[in-house]
C-alpha positions in Angstrom: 22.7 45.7 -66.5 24.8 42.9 -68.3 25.8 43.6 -71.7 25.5 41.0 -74.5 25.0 38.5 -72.0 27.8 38.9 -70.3 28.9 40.9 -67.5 29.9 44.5 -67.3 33.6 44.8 -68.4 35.8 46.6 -66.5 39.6 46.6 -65.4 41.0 47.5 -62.2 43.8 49.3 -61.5 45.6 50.9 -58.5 46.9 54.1 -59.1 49.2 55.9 -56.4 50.0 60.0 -56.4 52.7 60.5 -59.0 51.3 58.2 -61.5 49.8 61.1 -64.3 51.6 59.3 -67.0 50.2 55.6 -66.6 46.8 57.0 -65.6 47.3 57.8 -69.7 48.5 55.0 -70.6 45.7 53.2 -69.1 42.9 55.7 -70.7 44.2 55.2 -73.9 44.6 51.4 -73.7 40.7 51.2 -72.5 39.8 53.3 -75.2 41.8 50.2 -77.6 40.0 47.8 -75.8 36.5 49.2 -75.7 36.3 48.9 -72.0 34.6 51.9 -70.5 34.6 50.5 -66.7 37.6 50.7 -64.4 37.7 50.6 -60.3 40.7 52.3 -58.4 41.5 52.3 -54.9 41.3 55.8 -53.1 43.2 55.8 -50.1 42.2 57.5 -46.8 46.0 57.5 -46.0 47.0 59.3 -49.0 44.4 61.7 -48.4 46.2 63.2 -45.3 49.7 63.1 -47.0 51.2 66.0 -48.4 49.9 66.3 -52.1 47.3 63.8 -51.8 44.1 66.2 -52.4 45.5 67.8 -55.1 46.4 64.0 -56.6 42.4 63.1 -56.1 41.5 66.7 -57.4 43.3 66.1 -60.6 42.6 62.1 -61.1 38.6 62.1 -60.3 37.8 64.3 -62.8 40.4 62.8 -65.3 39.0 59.7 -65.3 35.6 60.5 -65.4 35.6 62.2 -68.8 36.5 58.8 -70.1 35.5 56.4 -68.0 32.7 55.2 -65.2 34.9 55.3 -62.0 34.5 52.3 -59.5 36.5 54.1 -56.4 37.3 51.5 -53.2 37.9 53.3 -49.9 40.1 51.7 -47.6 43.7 52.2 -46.1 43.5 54.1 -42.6 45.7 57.0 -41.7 48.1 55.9 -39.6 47.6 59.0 -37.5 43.6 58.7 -37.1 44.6 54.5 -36.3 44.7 52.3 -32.9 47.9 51.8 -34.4 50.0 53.9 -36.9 49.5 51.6 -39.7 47.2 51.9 -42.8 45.8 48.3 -42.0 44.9 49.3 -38.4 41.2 50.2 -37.6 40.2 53.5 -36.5 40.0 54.9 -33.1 36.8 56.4 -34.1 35.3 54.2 -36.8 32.7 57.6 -37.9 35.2 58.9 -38.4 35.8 57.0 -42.1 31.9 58.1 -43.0 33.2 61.6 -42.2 35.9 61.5 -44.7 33.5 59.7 -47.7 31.3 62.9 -46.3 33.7 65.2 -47.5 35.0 63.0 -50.7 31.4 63.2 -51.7 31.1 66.8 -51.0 34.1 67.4 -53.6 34.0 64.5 -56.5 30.8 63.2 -55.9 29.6 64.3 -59.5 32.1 62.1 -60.9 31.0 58.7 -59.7 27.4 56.8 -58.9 28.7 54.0 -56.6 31.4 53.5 -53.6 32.9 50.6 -52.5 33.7 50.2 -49.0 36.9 48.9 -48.0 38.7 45.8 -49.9 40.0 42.4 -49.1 39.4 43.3 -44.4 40.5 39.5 -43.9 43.9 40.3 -45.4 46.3 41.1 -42.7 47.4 43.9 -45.1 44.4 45.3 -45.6 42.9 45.3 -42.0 44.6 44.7 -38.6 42.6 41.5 -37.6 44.6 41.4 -34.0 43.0 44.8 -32.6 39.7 43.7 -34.0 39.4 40.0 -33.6 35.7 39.9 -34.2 35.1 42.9 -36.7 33.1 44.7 -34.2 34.9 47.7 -35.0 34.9 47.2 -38.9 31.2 46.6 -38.8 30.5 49.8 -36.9 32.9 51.4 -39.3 31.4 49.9 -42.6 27.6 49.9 -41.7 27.9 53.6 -40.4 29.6 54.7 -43.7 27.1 53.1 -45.9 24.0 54.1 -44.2 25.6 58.0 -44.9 27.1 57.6 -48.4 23.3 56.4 -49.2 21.6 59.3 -47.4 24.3 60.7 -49.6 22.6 59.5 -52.5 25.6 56.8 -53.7 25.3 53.3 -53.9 27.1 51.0 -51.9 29.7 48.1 -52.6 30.5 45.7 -50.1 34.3 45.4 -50.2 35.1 41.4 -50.9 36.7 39.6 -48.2 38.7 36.9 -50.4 38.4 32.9 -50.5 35.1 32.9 -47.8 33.1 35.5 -49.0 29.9 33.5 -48.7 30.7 33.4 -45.0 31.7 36.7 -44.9 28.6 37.8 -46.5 26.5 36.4 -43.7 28.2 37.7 -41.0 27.9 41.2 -42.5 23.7 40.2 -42.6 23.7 39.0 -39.4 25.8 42.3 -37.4 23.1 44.7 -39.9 25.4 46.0 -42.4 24.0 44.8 -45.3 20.6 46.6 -45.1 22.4 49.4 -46.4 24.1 47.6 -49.1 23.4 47.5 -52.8 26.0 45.1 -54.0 28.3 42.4 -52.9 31.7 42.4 -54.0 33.4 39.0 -54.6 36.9 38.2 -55.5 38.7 35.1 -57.2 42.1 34.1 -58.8 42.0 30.6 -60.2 45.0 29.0 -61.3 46.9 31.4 -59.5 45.7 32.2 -55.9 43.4 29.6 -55.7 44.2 26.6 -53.8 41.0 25.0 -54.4 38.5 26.2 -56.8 35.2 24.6 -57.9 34.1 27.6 -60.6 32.1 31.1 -60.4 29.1 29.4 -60.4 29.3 27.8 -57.5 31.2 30.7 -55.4 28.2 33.0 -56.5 25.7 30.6 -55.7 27.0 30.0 -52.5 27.0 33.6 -51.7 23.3 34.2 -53.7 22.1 31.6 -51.3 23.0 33.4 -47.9 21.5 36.7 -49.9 18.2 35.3 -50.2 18.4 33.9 -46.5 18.7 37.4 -45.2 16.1 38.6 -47.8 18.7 40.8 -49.4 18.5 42.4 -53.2 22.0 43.3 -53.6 23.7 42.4 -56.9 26.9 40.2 -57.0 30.1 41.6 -58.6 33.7 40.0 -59.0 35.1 43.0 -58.1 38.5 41.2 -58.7 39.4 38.6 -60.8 42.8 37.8 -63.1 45.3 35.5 -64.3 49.3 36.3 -63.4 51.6 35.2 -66.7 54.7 34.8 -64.3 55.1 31.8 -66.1 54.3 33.1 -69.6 51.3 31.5 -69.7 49.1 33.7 -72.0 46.7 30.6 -72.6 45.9 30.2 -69.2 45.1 34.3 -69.3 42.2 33.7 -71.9 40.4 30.8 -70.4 40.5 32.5 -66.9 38.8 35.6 -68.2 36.1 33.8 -70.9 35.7 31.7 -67.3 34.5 34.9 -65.8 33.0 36.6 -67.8 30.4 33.7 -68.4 30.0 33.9 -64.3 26.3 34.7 -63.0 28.0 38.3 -62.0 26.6 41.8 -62.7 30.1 43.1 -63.3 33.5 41.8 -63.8 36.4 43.8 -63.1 39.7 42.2 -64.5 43.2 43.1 -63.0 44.4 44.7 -64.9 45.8 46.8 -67.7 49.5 46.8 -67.1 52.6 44.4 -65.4 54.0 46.2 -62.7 57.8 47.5 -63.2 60.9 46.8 -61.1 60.3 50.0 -59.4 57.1 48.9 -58.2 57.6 46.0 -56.3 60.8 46.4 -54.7 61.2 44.4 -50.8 60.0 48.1 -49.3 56.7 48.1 -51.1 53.8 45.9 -49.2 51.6 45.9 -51.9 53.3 44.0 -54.3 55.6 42.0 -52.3 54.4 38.5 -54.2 56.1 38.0 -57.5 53.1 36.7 -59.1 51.8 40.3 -58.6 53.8 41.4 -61.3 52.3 40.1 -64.4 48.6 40.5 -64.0 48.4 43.2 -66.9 47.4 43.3 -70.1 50.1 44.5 -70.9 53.8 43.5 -70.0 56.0 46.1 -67.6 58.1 46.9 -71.5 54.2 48.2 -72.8 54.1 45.3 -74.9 50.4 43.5 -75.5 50.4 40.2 -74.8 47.3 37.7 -76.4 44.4 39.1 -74.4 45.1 42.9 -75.0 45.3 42.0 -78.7 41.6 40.2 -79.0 39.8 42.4 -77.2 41.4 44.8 -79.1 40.4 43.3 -82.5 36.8 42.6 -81.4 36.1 42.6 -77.8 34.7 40.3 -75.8 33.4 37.9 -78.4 37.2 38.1 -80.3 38.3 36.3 -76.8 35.4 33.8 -76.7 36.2 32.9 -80.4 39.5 31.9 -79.5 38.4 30.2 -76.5 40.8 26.8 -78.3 44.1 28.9 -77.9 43.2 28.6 -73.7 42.7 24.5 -73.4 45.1 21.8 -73.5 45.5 19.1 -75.8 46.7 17.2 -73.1 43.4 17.0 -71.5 41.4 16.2 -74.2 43.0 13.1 -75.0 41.1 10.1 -73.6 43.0 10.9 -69.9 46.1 9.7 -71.2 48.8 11.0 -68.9 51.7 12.6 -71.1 55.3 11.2 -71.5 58.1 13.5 -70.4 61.2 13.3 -72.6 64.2 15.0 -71.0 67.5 15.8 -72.1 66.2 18.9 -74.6 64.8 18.9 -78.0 67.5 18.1 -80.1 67.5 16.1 -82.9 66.9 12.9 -80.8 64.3 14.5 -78.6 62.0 15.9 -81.2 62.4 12.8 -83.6 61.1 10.5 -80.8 58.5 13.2 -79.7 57.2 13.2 -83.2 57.4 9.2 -83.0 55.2 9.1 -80.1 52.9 12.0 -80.8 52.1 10.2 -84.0 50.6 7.3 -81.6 48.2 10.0 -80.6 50.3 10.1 -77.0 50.7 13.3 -75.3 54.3 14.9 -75.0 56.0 17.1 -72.4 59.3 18.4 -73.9 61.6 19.3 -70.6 64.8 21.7 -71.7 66.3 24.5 -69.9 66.8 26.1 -73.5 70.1 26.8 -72.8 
């Protein structure tokens, strides 16, 4: 159900063995923030590690006394893999509804849904070269979610990126979504995004092949955020008022915290992009930057009522284009920026500030 009108609220974060303390951290900043929502990856790999039950025996529960847990299953173990590589697809693709099977058996009481697998046309994410036409990730996908509902959980369909209206239909067409109870969707606009023409029309697209195939699952941006790499906090605020006005059941916002040196260093594939850093909430120093500190004062509608800090003058002004004055903002600078500005004429200060 939406709330208020909008979507469900909820952040996403990824949360590797080891992490106790941020897994804090985070609990207590959703409790600041009101959200009572979050989705975290559970990886199959880390599963057969040394350590890794005893990470999911203590973080399930943990979570759940706080929070509604959204967990995404993916990542195979390199030993159970056509290739030893967490991206790599099974030998034996039952044999990833064997271990939801026994995840079920052990945590099922402390989550209602189960998202199944996340972003498979990332090269990262799922080896596209030993299954070129996702034969095998069908088989895998379909098999699992036809169990983890005889299970009696409720399946996600793990969003494929950009095309997910395509990818939606070839999921309908190979069977897989008979067993499915929502579609998960991603977007990043102004970050990711090469081309982006809004949430309503990237859900509509996918709505559309839905009711082709007669299906009844619900549509969720399971991922959706704004990176400040370039400090821009504004930009953060319209992308998520953007988002959560989208014709989604849930919206689940990455997320609470910038990532630290330590965790994207040129060994770690998962944040290998610098743009991945700043995502949070909060920055990697735990300080809040503009969005923590509405939703904090008042939620959802505190952000929407300061939906003028996220637009640009610029814009707004009859499509004049802006003049650049370089050379810095000195005393000549700002005198004939304040000169033209005056004349109602947009401005773009350029200074290295040094």
């Amino acid at each position: 159900m939406k709330s208020n009108g909008h979507p469900i609220l909820g952040i996403l974060e990824w949360l590797r063995p080891g992490e106790e303390e941020r897994v804090e951290r985070l609990l207590t900043d959703l409790k600041t923030i009101g959200v009572k929502d979050v989705r975290t990856g559970i990886s199959w790999a880390d599963w057969h590690t040394e350590g890794g039950e005893k990470w999911y025996e203590w973080l399930l529960p943990r979570l759940a006394r706080e929070v509604q847990v959204l967990p995404c299953f993916h990542y195979t173990p390199p030993g159970l893999g056509i290739a030893p590589s967490e991206c790599s697809p099974p030998r034996d693709p039952k044999q990833y509804a064997d271990f939801l099977d026994v995840f079920i058996t052990r945590f099922g009481d402390f989550f209602e849904w189960v998202e199944l697998w996340n972003k498979p046309r990332n090269p990262l994410e799922w080896n596209t070269t030993l299954d070129p036409h996702w034969l095998i990730f069908c088989e895998m996908v379909g098999g699992a979610a036809h169990w983890v509902r005889t299970r009696g959980k409720k399946t996600v369909l793990g969003a494929s990126g950009p095309m997910d209206a395509q990818w939606v239909r070839l999921m309908c067409e190979r069977g897989v979504m008979q067993y499915i109870d929502a579609v998960g969707i991603h977007g990043f606009p102004g970050t990711f995004e090469f081309w982006w023409d809004g949430w309503n029309a990237k859900i509509a697209r996918v709505r559309r092949v839905l009711l082709q195939h007669r299906s009844k699952a619900e549509i969720w941006i399971t991922e959706t955020g704004y990176s400040t790499w370039r400090h821009d906090e504004r930009g953060q605020i319209a992308a998520f008022i953007d988002a959560m006005h989208a014709p989604a059941e849930r919206v689940y916002w990455h997320g609470a915290h910038d990532l630290n040196s330590t965790q994207f260093s040129d060994e770690n594939k998962f944040y290998s992009d610098e743009r991945e850093h700043h995502f949070g909430l909060r920055r990697h120093d735990h300080s809040e930057k503009l969005l923590f500190r509405l939703l904090a004062q008042g939620g959802v509608e505190a952000v929407e009522n300061s939906a003028w800090l996220g637009r640009s003058n610029i814009g707004a002004r009859q499509g004049k284009r802006p003049v650049v004055i370089t050379g810095g903002c000195g005393f000549i600078g700002c005198n004939l920026a304040h000169a033209l500005c005056s004349r109602d004429q947009p401005v773009i200060l350029y200074d290295n500030f040094s």
